[in-house]
The first five atom37 places (N, CA, C, CB, O) and aatype in JSON, in Angstrom:
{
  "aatype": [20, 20, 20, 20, 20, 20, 20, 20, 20, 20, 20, 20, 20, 20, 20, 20, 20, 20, 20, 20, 20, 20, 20, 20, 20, 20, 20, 20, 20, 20, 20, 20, 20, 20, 20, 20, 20, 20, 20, 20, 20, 20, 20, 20, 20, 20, 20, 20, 20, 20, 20, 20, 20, 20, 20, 20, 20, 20, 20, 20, 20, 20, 20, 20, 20, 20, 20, 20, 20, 20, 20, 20, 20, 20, 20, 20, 20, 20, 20, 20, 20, 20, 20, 20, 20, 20, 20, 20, 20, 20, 20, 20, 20, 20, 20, 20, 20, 20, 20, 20, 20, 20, 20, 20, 20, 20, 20, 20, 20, 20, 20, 20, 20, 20, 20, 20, 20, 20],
  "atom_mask": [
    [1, 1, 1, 1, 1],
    [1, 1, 1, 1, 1],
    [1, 1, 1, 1, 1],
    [1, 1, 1, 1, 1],
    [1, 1, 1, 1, 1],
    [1, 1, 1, 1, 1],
    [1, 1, 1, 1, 1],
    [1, 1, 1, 1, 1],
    [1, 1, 1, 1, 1],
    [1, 1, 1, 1, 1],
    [1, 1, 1, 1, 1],
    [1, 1, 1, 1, 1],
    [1, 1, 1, 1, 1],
    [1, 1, 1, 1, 1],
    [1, 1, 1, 1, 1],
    [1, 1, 1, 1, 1],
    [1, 1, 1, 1, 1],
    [1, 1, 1, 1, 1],
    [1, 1, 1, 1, 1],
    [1, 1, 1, 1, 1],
    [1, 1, 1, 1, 1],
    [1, 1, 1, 1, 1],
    [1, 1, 1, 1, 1],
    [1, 1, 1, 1, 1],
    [1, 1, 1, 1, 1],
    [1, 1, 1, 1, 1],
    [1, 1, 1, 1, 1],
    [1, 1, 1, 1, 1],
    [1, 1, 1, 1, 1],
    [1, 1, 1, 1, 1],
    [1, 1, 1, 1, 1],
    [1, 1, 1, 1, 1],
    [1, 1, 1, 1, 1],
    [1, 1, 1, 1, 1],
    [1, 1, 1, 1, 1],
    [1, 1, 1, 1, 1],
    [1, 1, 1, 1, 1],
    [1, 1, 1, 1, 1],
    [1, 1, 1, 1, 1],
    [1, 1, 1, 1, 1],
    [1, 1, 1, 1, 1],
    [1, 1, 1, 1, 1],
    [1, 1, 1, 1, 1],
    [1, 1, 1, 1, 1],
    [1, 1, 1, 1, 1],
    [1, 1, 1, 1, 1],
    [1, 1, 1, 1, 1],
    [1, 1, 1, 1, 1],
    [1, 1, 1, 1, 1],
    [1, 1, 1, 1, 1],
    [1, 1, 1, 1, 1],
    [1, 1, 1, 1, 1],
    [1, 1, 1, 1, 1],
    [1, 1, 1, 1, 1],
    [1, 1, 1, 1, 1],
    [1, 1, 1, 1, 1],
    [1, 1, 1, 1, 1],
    [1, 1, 1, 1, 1],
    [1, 1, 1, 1, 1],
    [1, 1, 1, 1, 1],
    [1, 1, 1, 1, 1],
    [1, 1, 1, 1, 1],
    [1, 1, 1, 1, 1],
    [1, 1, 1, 1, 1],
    [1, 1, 1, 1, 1],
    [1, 1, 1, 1, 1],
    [1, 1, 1, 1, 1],
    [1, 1, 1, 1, 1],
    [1, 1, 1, 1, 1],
    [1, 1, 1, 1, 1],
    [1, 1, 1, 1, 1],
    [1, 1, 1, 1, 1],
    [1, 1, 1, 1, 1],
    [1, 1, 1, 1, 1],
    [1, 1, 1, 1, 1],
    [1, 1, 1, 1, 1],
    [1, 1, 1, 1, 1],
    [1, 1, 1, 1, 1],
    [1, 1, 1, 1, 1],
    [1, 1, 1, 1, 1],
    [1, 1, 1, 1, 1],
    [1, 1, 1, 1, 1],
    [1, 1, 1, 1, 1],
    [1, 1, 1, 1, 1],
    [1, 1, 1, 1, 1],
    [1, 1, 1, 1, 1],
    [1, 1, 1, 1, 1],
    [1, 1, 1, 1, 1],
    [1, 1, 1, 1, 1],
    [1, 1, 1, 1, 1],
    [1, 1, 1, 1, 1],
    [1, 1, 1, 1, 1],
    [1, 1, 1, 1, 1],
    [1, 1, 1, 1, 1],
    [1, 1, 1, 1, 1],
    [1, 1, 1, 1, 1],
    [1, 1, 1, 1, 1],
    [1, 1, 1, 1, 1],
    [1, 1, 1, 1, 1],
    [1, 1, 1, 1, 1],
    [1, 1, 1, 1, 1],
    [1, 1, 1, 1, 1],
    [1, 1, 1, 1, 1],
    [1, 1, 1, 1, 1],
    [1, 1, 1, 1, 1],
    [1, 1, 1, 1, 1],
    [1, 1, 1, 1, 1],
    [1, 1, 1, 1, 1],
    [1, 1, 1, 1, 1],
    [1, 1, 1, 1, 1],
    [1, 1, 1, 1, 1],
    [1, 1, 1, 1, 1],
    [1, 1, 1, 1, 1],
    [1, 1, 1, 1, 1],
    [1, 1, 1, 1, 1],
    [1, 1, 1, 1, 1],
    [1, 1, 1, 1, 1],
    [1, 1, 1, 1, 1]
  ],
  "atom_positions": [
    [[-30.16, -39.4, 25.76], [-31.53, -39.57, 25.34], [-31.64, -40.88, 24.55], [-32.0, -38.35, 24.48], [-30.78, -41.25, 23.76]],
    [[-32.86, -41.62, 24.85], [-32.97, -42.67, 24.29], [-33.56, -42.5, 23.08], [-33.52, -43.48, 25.01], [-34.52, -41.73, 23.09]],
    [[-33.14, -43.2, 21.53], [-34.41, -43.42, 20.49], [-34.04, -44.17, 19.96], [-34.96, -42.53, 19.58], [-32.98, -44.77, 20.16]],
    [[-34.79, -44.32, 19.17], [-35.64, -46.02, 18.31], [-34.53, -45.92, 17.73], [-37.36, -46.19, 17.07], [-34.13, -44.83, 17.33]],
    [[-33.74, -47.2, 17.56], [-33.13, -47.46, 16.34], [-33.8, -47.74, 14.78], [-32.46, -48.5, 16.69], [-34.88, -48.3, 14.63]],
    [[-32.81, -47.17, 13.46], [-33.69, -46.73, 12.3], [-32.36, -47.54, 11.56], [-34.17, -44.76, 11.96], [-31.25, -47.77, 12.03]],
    [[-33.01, -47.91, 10.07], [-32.07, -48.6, 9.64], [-30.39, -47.74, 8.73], [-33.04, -49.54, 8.74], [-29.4, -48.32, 8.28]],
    [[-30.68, -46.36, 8.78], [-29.77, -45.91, 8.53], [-28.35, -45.96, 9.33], [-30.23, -45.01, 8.35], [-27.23, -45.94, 8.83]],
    [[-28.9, -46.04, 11.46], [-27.69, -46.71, 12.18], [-27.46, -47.6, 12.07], [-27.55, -46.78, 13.19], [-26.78, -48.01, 13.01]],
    [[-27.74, -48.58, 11.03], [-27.02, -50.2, 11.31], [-25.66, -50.11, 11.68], [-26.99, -51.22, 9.95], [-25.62, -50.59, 12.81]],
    [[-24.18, -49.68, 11.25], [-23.54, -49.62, 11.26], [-22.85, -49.57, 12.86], [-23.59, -49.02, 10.4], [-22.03, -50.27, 13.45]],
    [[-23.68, -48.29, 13.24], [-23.07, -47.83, 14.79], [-23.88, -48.63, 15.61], [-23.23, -46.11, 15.29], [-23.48, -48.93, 16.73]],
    [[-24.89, -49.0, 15.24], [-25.91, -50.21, 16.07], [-24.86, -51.41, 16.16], [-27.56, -50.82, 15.04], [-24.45, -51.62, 17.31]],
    [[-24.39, -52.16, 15.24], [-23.91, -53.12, 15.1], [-22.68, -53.29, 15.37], [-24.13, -53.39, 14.23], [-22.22, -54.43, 15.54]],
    [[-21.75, -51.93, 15.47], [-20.75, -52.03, 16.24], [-20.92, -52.05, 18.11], [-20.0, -50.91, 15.69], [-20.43, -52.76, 18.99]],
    [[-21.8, -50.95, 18.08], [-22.39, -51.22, 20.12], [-22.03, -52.54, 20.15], [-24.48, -51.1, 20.75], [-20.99, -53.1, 20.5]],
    [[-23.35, -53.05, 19.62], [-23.75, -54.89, 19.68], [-22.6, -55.71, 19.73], [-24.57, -55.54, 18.26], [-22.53, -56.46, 20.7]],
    [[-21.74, -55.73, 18.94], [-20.35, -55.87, 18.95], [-19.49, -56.28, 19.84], [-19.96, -55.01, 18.73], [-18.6, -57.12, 19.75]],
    [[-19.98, -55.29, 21.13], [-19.47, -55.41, 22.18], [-19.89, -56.32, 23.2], [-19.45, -54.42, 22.52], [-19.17, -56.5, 24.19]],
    [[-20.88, -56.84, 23.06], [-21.21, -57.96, 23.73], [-20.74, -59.53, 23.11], [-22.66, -57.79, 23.82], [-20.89, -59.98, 21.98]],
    [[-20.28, -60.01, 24.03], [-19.54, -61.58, 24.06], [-20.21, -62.23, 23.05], [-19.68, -62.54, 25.51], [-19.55, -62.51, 22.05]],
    [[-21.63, -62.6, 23.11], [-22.22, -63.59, 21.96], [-22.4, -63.04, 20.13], [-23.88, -63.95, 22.58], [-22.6, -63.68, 19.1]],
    [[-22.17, -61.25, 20.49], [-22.35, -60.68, 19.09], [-20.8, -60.59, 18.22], [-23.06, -59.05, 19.29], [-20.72, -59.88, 17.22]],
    [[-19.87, -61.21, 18.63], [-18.84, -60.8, 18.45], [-18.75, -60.98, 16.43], [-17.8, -61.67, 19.57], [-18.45, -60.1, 15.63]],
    [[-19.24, -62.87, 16.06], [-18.83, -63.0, 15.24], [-20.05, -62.08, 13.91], [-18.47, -64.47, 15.36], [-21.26, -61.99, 14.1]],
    [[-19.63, -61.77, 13.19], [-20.29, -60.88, 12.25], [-21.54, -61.44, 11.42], [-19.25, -60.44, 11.3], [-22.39, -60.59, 11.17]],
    [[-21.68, -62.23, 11.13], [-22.98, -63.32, 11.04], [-24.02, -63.43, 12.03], [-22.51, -64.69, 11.02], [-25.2, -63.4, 11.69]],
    [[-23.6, -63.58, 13.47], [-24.62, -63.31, 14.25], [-25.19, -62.27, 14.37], [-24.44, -63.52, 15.15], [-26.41, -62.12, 14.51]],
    [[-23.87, -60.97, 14.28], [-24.74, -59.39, 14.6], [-25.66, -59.32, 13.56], [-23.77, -57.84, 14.52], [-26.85, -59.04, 13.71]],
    [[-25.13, -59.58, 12.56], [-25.69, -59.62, 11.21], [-27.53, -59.92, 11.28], [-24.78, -60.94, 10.36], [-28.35, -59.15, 10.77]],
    [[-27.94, -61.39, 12.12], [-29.09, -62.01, 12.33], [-29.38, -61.13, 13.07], [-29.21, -63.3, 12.73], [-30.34, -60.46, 12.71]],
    [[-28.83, -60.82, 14.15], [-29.22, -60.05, 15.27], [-30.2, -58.62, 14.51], [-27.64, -59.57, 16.22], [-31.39, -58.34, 14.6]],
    [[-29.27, -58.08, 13.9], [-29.75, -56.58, 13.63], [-31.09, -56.9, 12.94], [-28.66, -55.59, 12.58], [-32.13, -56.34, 13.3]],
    [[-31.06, -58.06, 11.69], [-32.15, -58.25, 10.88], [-33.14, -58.42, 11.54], [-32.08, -59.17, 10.06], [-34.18, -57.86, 11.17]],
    [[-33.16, -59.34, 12.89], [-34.25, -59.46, 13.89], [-34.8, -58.05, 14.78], [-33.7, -60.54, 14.9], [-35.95, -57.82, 15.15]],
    [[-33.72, -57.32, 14.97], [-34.67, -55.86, 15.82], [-35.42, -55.35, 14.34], [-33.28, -54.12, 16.74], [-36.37, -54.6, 14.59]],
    [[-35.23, -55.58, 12.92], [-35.36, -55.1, 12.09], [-36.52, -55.5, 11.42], [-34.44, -55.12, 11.62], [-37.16, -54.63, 10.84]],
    [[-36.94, -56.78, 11.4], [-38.03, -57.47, 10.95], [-39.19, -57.79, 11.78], [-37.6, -58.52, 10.49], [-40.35, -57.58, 11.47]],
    [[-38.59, -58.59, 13.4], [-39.37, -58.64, 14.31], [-40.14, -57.8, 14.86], [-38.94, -58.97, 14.94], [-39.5, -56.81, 15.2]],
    [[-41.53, -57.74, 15.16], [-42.24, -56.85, 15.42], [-42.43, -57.14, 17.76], [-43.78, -57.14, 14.09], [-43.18, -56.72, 18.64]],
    [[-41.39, -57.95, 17.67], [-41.4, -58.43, 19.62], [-39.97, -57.79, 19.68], [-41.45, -60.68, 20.31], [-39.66, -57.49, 20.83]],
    [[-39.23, -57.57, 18.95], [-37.88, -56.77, 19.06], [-37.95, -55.4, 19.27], [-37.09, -56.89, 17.9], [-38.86, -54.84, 18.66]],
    [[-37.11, -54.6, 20.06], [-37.34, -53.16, 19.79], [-35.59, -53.1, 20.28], [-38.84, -52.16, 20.84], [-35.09, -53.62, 21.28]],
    [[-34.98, -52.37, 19.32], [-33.42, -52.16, 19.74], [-33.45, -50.32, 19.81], [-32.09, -52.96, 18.27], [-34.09, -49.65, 19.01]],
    [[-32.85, -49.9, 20.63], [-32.88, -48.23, 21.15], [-31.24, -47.53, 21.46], [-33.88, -48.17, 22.88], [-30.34, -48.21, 21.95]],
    [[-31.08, -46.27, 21.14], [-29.63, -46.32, 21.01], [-29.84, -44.97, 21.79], [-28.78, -46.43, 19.38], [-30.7, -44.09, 21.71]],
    [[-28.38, -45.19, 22.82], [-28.7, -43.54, 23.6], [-27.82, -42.83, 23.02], [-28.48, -43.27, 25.34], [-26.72, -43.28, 22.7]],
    [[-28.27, -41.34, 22.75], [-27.61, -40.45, 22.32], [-27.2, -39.2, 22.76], [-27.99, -40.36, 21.58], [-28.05, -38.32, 22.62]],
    [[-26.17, -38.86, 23.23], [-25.84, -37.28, 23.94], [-24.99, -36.69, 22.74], [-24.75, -37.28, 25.66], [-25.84, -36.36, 21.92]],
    [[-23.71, -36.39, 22.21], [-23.73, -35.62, 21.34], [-23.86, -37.18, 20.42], [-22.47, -34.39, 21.27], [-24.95, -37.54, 19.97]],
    [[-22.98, -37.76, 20.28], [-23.12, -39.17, 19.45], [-23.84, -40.22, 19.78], [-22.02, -39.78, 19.32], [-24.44, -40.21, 20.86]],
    [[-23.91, -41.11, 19.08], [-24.48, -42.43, 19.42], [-23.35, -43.11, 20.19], [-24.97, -43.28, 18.09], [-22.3, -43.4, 19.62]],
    [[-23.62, -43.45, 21.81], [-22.96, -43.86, 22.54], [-23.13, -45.56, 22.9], [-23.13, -42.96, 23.45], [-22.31, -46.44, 23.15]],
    [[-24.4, -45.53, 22.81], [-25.04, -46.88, 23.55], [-26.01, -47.65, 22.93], [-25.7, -46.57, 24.77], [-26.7, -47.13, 22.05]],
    [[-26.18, -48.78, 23.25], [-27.39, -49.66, 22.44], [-28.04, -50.87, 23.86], [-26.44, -50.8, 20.69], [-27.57, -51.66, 24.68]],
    [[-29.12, -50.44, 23.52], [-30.19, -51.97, 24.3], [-31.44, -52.3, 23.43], [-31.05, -51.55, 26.12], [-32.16, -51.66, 22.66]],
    [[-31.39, -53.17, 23.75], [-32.44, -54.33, 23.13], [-33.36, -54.8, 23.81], [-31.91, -55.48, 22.73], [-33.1, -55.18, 24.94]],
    [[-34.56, -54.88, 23.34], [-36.03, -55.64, 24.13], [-36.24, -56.6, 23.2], [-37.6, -54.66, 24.36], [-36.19, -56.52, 21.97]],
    [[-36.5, -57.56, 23.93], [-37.3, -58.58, 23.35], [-39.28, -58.95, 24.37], [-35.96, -60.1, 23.47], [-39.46, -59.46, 25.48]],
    [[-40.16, -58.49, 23.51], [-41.52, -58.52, 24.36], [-41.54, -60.33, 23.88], [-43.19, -57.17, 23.65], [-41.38, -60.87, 22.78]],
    [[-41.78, -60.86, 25.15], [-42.85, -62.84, 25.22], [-44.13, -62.29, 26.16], [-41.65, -64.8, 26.57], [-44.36, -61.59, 27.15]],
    [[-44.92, -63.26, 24.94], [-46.55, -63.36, 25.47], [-47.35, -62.33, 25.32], [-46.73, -63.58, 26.89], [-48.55, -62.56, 25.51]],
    [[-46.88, -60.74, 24.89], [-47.27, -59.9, 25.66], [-46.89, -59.52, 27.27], [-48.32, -60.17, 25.51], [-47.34, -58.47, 27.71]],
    [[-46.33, -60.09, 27.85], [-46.58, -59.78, 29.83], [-45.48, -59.65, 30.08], [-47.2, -60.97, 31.05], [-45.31, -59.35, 31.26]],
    [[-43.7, -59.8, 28.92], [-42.38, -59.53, 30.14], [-41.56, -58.94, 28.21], [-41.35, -61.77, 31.56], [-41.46, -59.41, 27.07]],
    [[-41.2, -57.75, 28.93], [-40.14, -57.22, 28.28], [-38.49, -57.32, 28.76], [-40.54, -55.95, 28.22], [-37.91, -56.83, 29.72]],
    [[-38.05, -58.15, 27.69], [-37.03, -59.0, 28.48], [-35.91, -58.12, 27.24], [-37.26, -61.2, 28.53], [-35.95, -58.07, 26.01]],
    [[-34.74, -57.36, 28.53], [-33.82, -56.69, 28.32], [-32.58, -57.78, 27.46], [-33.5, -56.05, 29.74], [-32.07, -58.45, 28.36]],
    [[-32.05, -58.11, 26.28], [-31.29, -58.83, 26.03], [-30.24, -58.45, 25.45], [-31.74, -59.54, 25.59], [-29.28, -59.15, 25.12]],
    [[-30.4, -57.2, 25.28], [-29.07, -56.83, 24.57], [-28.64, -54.88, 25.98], [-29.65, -56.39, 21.99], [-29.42, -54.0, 26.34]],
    [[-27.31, -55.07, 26.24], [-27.04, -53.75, 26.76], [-25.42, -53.48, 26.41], [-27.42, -53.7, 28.44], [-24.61, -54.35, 26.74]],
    [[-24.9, -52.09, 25.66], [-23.76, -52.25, 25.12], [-23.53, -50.62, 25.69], [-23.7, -52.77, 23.39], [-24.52, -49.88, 25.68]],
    [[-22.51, -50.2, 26.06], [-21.71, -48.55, 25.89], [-20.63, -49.04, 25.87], [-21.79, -47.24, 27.07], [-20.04, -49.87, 26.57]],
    [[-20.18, -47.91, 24.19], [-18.83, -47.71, 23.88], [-18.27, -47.93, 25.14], [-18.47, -46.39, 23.26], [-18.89, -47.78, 26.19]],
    [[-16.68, -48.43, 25.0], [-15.64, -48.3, 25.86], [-15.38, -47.01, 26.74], [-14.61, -48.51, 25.11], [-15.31, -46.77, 27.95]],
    [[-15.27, -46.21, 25.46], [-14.88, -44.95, 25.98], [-15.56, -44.06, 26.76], [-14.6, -44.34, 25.15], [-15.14, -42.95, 27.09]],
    [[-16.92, -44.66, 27.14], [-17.89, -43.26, 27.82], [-18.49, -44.77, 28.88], [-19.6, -42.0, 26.29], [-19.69, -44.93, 29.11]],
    [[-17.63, -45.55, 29.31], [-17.89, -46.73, 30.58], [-18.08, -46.67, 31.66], [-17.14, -47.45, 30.85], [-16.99, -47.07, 32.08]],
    [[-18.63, -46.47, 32.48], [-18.29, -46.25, 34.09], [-18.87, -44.77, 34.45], [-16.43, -46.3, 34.44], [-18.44, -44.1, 35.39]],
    [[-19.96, -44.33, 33.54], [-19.86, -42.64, 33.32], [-21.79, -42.46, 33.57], [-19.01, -42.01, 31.15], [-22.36, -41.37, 33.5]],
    [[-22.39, -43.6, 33.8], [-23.61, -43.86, 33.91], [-24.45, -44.29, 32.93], [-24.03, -43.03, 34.32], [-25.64, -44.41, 33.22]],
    [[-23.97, -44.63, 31.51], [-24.88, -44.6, 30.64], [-25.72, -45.73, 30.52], [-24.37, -44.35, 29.58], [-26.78, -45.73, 29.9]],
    [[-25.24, -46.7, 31.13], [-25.73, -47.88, 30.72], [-27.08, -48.1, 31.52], [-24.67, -48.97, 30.91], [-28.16, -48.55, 31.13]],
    [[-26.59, -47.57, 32.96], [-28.1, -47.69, 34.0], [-28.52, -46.15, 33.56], [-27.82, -47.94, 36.21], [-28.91, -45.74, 34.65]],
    [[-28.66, -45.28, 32.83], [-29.64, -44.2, 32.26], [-30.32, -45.16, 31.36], [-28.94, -42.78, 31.44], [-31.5, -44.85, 31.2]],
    [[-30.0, -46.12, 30.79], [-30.51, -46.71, 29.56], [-31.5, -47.57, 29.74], [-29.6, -47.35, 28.85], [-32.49, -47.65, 29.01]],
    [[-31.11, -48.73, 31.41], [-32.28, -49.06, 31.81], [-32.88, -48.46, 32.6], [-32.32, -49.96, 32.15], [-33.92, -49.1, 32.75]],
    [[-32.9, -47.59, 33.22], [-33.78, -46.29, 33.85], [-34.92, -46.42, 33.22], [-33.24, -44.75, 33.6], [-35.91, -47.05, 33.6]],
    [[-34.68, -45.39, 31.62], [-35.4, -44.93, 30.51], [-36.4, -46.26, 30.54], [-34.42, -44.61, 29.05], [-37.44, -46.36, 31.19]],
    [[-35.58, -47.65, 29.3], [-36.39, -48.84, 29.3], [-37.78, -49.13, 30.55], [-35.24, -49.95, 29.45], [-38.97, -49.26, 30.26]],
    [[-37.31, -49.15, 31.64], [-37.76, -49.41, 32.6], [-39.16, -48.31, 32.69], [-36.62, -49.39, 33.59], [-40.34, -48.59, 32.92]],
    [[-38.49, -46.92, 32.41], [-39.97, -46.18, 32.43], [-41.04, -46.12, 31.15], [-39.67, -44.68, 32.73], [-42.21, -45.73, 31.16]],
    [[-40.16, -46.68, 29.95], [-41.18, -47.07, 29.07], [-42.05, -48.24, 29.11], [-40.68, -47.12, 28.05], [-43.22, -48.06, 28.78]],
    [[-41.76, -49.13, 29.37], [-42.24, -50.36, 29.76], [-43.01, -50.99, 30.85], [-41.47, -50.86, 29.77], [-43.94, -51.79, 30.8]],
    [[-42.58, -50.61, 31.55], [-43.31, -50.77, 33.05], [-44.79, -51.11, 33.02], [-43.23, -49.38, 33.9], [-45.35, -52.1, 33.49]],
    [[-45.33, -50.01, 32.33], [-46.93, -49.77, 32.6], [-48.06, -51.02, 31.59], [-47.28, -47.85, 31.98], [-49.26, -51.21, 31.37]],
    [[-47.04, -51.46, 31.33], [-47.73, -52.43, 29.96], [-47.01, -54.02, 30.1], [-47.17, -51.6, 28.07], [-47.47, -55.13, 29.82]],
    [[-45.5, -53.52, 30.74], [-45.08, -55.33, 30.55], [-44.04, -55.5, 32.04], [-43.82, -55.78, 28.59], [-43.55, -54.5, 32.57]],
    [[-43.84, -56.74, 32.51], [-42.74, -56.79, 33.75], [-41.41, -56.43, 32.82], [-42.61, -58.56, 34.68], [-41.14, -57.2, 31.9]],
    [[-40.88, -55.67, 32.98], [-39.48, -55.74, 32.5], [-38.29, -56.32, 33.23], [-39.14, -54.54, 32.26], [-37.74, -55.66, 34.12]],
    [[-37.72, -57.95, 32.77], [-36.4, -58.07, 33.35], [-35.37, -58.38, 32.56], [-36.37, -58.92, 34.27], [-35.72, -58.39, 31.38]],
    [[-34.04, -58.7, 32.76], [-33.23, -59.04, 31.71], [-32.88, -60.84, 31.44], [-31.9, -58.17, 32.05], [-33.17, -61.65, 32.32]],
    [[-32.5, -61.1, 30.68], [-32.26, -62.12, 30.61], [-30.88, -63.18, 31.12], [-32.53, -62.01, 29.63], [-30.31, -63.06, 32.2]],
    [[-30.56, -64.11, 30.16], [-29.09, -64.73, 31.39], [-28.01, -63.75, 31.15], [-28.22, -66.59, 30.98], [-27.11, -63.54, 31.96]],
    [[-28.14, -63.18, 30.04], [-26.62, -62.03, 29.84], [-26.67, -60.83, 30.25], [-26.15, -61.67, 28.41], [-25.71, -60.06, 30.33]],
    [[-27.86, -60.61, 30.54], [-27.85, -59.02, 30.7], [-28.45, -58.59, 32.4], [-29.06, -58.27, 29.31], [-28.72, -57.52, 32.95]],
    [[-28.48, -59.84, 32.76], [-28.51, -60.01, 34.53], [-28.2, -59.75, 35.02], [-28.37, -60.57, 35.25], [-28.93, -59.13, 35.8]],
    [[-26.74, -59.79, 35.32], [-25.71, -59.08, 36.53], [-25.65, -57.68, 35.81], [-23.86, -59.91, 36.79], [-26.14, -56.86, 36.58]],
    [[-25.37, -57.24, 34.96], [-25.43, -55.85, 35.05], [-26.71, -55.06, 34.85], [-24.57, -55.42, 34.19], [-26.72, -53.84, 35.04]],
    [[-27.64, -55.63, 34.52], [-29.27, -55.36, 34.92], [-29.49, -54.87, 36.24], [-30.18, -56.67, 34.87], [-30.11, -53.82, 36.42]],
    [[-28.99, -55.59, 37.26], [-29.69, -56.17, 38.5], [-28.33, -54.77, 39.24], [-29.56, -58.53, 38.92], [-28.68, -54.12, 40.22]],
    [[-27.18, -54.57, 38.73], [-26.2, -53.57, 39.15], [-26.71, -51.98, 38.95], [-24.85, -53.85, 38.29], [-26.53, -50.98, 39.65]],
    [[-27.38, -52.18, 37.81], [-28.07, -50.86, 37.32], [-29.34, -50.41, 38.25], [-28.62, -51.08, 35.74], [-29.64, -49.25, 38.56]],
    [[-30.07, -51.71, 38.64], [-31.31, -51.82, 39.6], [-31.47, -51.33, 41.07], [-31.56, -53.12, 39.73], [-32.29, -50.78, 41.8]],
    [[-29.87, -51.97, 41.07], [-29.72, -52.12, 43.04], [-30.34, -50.78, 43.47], [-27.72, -52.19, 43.85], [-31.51, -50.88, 43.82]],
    [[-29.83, -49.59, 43.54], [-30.62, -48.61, 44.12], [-32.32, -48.63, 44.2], [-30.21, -47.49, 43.43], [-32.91, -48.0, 45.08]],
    [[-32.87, -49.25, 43.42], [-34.27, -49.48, 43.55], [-34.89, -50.14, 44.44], [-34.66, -49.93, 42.69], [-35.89, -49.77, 45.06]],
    [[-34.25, -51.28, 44.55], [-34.89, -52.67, 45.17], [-34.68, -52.0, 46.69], [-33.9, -54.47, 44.79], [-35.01, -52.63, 47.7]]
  ]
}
């Protein structure tokens, strides 16, 4: 199940995030989190089955494209579907209000999560 990230997960938020190549060094996650946190075009969402497993990130431009920029699942629960449940979900929240695509990092496995659609 998807929900809003709240500032009490920073911790498990910021480890997900973590897992992506550009969040590695701790200063950036650091900006990063403050931005789903302050920004009102940010929305960061964490999926949850018994734990917090997963994290994605929106970034809304213009109003008209909700652009996927952040997508993270733990190691340990990889290959198990969570990540395309996550843009599933995104995808059905968004849709009706903005184009949703991902950006340069979150492309190839965007577009892997997609393929059955297209």
């Amino acid at each position: 199940m998807l929900i809003r990230y709240k500032k009490n997960q920073e911790k498990i938020a910021m480890g997900l995030l973590s897992f992506m190549p550009e969040e590695k060094d701790v200063k950036k996650l650091q900006q990063t989190i403050k931005e789903y946190e302050t920004n009102p075009d940010w929305h960061l969402y964490l999926w949850k089955e018994e734990d917090i497993i997963g994290a994605i990130g929106i970034r809304v431009e213009d109003d008209i494209n909700a652009v996927v920029q952040h997508i993270s699942v733990n190691p340990s629960h990889r290959n198990s579907g969570i990540g395309k449940k996550m843009v599933n979900e995104i995808n059905n929240m968004y849709k009706s209000k903005y184009a949703v695509c991902p950006d340069d990092k979150t492309q190839q496995f965007y577009n892997k999560c997609t393929d059955f659609e297209q």
